[in-house]
N, CA and C of each residue as an Amber inpcrd file, in Angstrom:
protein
   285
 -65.2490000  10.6820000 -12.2210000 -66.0890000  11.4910000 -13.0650000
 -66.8080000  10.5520000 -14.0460000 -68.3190000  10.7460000 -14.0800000
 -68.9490000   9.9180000 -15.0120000 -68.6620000  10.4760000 -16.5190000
 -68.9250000   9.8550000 -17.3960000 -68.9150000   9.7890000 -18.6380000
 -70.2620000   9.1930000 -19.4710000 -71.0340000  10.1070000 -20.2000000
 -71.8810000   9.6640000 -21.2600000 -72.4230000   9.9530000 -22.4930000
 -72.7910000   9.2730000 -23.1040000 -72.7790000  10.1490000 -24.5350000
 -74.1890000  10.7960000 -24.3180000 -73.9640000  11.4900000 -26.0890000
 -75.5070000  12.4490000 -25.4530000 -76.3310000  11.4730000 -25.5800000
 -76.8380000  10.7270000 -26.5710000 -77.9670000   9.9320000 -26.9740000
 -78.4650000   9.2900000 -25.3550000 -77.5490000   8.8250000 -24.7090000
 -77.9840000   8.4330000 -23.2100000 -78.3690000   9.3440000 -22.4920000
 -77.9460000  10.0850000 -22.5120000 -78.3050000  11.8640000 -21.8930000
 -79.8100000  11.8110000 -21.8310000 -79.7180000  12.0130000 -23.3270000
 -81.6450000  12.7600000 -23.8450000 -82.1740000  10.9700000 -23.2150000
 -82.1260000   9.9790000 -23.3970000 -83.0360000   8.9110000 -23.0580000
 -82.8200000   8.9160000 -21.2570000 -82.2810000   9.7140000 -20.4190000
 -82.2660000   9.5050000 -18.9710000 -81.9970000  11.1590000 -18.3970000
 -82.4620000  11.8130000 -19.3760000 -82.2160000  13.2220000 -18.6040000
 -83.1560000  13.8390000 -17.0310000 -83.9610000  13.2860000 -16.6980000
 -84.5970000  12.8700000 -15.4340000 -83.5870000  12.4630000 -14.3780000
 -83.3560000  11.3420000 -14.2980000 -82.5060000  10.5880000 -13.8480000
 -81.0060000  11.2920000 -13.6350000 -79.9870000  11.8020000 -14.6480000
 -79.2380000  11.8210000 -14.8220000 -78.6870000  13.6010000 -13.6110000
 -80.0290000  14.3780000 -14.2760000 -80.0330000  15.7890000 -13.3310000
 -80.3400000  15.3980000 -12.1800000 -81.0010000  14.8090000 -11.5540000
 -81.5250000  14.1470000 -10.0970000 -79.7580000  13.8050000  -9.8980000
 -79.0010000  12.7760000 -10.3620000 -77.9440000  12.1350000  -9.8330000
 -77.1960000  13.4090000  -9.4560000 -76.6540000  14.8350000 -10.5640000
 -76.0530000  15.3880000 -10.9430000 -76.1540000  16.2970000  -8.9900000
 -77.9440000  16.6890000  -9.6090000 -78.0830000  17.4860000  -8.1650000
 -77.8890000  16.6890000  -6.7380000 -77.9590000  15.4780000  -6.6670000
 -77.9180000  14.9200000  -5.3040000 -76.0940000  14.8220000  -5.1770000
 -74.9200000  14.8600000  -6.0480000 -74.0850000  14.7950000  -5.4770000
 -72.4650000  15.9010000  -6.3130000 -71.4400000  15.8870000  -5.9190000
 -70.6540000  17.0320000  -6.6630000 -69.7150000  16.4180000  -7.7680000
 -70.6680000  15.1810000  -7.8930000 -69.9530000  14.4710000  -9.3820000
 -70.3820000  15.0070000 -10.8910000 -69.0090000  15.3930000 -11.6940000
 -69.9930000  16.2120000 -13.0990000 -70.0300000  15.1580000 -14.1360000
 -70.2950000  15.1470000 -15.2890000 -70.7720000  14.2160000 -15.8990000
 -70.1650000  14.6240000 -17.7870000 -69.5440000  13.9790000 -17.8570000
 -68.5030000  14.6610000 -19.1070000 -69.7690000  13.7590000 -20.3230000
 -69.9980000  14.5030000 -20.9830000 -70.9750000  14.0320000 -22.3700000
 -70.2540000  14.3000000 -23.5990000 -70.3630000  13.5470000 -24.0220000
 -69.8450000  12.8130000 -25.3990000 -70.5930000  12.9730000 -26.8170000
 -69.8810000  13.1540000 -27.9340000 -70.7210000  12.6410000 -28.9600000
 -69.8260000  12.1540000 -30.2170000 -69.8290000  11.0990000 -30.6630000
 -68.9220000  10.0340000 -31.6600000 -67.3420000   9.9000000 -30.7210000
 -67.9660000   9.7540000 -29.4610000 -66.9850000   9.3380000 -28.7650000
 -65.4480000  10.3580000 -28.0440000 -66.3930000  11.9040000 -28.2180000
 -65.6130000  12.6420000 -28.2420000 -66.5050000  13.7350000 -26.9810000
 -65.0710000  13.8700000 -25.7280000 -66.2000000  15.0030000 -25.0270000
 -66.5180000  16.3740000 -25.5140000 -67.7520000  16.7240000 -24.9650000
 -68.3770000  18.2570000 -26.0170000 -68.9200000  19.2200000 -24.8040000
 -69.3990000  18.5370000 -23.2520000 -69.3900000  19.3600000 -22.5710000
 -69.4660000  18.4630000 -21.0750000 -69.7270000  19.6190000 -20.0780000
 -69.6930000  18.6070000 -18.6090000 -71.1970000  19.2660000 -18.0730000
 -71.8350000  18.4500000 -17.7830000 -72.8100000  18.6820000 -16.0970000
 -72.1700000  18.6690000 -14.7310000 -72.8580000  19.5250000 -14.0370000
 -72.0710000  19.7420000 -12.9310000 -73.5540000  20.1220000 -12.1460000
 -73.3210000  20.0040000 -10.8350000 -74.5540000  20.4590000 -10.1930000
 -74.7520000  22.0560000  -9.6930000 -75.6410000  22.3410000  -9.5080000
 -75.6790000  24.1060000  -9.3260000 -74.6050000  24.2380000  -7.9680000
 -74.5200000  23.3760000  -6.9370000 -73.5460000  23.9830000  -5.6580000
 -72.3800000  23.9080000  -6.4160000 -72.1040000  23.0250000  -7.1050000
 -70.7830000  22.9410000  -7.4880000 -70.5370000  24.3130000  -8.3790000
 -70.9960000  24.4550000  -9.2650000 -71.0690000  25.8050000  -9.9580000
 -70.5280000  26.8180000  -9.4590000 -71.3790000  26.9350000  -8.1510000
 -71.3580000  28.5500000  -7.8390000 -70.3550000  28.1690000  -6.8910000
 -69.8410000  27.1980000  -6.6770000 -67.9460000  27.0920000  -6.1350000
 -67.1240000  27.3180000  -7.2160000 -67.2100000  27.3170000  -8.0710000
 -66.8580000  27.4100000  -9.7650000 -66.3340000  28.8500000  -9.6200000
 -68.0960000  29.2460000  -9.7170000 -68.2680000  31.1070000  -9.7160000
 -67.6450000  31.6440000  -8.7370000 -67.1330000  31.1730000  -7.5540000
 -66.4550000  31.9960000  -6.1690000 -65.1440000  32.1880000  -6.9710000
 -64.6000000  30.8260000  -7.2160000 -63.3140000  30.3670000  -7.3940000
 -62.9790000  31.3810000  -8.0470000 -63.5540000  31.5090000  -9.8300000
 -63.4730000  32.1440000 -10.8910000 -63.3910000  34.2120000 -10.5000000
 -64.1670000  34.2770000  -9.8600000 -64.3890000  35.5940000  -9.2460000
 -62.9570000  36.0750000  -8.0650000 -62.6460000  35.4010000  -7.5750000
 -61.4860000  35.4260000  -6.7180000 -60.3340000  35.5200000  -7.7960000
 -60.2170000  34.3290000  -9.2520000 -58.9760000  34.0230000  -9.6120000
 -58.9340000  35.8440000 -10.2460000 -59.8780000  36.2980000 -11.0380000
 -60.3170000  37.4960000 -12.0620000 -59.8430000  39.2750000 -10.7400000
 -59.9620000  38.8540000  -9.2620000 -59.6910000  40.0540000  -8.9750000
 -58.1920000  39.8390000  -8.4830000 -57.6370000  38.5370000  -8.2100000
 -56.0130000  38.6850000  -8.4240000 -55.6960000  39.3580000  -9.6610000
 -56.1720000  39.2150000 -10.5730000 -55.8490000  39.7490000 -11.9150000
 -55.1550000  41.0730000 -12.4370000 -55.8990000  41.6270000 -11.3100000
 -55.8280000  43.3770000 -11.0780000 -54.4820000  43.9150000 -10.9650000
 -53.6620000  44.3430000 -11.2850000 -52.6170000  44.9500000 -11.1080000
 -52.2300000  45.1380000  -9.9510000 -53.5470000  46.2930000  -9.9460000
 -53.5710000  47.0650000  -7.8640000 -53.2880000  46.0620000  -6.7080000
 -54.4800000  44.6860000  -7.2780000 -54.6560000  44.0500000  -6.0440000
 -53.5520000  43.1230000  -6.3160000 -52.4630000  42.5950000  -7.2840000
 -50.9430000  41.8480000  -6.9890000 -50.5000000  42.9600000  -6.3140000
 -50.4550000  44.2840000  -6.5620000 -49.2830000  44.5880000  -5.7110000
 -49.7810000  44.5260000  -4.0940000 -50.9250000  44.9730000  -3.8730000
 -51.5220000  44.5130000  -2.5950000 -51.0290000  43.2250000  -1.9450000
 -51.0760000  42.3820000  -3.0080000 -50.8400000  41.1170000  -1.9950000
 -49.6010000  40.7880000  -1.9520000 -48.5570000  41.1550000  -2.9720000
 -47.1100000  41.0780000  -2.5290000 -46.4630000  42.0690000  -1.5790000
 -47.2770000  43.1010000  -1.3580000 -47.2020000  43.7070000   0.0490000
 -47.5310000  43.4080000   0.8740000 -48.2050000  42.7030000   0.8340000
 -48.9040000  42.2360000   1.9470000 -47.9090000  40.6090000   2.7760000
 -47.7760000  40.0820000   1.4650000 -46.9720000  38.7840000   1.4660000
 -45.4950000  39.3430000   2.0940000 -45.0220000  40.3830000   1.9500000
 -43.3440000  40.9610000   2.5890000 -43.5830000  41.2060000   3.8730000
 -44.9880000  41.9040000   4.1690000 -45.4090000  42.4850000   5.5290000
 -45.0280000  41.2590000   6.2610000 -45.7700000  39.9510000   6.3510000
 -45.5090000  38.9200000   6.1700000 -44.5910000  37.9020000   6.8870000
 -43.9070000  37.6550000   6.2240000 -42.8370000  37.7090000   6.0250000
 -41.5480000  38.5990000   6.9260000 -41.9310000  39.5240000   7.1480000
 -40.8740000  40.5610000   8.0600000 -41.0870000  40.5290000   9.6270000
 -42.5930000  39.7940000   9.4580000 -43.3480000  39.7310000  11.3690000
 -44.1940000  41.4360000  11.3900000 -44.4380000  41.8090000  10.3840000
 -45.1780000  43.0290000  10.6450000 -46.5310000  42.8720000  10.5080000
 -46.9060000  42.3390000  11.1040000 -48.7560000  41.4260000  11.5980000
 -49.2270000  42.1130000  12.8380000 -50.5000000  41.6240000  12.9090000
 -50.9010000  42.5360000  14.0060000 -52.0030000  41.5230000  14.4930000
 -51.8980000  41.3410000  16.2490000 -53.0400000  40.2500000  16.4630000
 -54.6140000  40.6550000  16.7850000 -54.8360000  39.5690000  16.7340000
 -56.6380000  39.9610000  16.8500000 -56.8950000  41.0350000  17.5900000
 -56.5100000  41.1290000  18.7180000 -56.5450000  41.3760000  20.1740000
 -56.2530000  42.9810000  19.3730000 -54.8820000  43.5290000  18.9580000
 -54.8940000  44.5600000  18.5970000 -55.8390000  45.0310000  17.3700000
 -56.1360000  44.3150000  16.7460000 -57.2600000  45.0960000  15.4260000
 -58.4770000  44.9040000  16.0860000 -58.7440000  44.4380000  16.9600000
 -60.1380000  44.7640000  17.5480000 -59.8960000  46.0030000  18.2380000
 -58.7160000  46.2450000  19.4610000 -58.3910000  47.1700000  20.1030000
 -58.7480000  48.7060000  19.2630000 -57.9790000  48.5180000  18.1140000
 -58.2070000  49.9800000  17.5380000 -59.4950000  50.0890000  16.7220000
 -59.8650000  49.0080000  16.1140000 -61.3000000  49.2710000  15.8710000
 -62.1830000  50.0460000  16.8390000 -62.7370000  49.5100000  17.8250000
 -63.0940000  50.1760000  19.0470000 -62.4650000  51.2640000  19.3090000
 -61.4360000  51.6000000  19.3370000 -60.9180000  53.1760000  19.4980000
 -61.4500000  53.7940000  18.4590000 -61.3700000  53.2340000  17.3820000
 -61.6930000  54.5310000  15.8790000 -63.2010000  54.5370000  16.0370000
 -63.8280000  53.2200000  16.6280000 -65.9320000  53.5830000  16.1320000
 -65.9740000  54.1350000  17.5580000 -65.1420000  55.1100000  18.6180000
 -65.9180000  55.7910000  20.1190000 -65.5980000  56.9960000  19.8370000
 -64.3980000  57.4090000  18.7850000 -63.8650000  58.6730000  18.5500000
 -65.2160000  59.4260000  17.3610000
């Protein structure tokens, strides 16, 4: 991870967004030698935003218990293979 203060920032901010966008390295900025924020490039971001959006609907009450049901189902061999969830799909969209 790069590191720079701002004063270098504002004298290469051209440069510095070009680097930022061509690769998924963020760029921790500084000021009296202290970090104050990061650059990051927009793909990286909106992997950020998936991540963040995924961590916020575990969050849900409903959807833990969903998934620790889901996690016992699991766990017990009560799965079902492709072959069968396509099977009944197709039965439920001819009915």
């Amino acid at each position: 991870m790069k590191t720079m203060n701002s004063v270098s920032l504002r004298k290469d901010l051209g440069g510095v967004l070009g680097e930022t966008e061509q690769s998924s390295e963020e760029v921790i900025i500084t000021r009296s030698g202290k970090p104050v924020a990061v650059l990051i490039g927009m793909a990286r971001w909106e992997e950020i935003e998936s991540i963040l959006a995924t961590w916020e609907q575990l969050q849900d009450p409903e959807n833990k218990h969903k998934l620790r049901a889901a996690q016992k189902d699991v766990a017990a061999g009560r799965t079902l293979s492709h072959e069968d969830i396509t099977a009944r799909y197709l039965q439920r969209r001819s009915a």
